[in-house]
Structures are given as structure tokens and as C-alpha cells.
N, C-alpha and C positions, 0 to 999 in steps of 0.2 A: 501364454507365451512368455518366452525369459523377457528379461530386461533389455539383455544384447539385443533377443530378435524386436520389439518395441522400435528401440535409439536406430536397429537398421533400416526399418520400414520407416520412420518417420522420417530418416534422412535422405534414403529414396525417393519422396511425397515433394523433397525440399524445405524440409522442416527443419529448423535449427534450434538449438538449445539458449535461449535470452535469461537476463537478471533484470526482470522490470526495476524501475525509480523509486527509490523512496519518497521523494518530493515532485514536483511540478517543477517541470524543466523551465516552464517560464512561469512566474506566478505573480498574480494581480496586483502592486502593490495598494493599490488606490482599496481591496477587499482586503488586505491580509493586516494591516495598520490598522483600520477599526476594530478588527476581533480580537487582537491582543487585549486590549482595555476591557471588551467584553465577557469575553472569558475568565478573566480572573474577578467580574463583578458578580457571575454567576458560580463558581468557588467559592468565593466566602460564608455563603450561610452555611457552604455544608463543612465546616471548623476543617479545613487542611490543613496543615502545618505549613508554616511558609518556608521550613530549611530543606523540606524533602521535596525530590519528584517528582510529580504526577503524571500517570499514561490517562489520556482522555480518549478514553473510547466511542466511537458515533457506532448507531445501528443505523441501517438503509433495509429497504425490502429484498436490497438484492445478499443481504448478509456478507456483508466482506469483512462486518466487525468478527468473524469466526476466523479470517487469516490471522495467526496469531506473528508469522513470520514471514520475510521477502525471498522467496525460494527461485531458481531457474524455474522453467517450463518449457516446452515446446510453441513455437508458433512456425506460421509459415512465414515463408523468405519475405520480406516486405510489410507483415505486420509486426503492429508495438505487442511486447506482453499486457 
């Protein structure tokens, strides 16, 4: 199926085209304050440079460390990407 017939059938279903969040629309401060310190204690042994950088990558079982980028997607009318 082309592309066109996909974007018509999905918008038929009621499906729309979303750009999920890069961040957490609300997020913990009381969690997010301790991990700064921690993270960069666990950085040091491995010799980072402190003028560059760093992407910190996490693996999960559900493999999301493989999205390399935030792309649209389809969901349906009422769900989050």
C-alpha cells in the first residue's frame, strides 16, 4: 500500500498524526534534584572530559535506547504518542 493509501485509512480509523515529548510534561522534582549529583558521580571513573557533551544512553527490556530520534507517529484520537 502507498503512503497516501496508509495516512487515508488511518485517518478514516480516526487516527491522527502526534510529535510525542521530549521530556516529562510534569516531572518529579523531589526525583530529578538527586540524580544530577549522581550521575555525574558515576561519570567520573569513566575519564569524560568535562568541556564536552554527553548523550547518556539507558537500555530497558522494552528497547527504546534503539529510537535514536523524536519522530510523529500515528495514534488514535485521544491517545498520547
Amino acid at each position: 500500500m502507498s503512503r497516501w493509501g496508509v495516512s487515508y485509512w488511518l485517518k478514516k480509523v480516526g487516527a491522527r498524526c502526534k510529535k510525542p515529548r521530549r521530556k516529562h510534561r510534569d516531572p518529579d522534582p523531589e526525583e530529578v534534584e538527586p540524580f544530577k549529583p549522581e550521575i555525574v558521580l558515576r561519570l567520573m571513573p569513566l575519564d569524560v572530559p568535562v568541556d564536552k557533551r554527553v548523550r547518556v544512553w539507558i537500555q530497558d527490556e522494552h528497547r527504546y535506547g534503539l529510537i535514536s530520534s523524536v519522530r510523529r507517529c500515528w495514534t488514535l484520537k485521544g491517545h498520547r504518542p
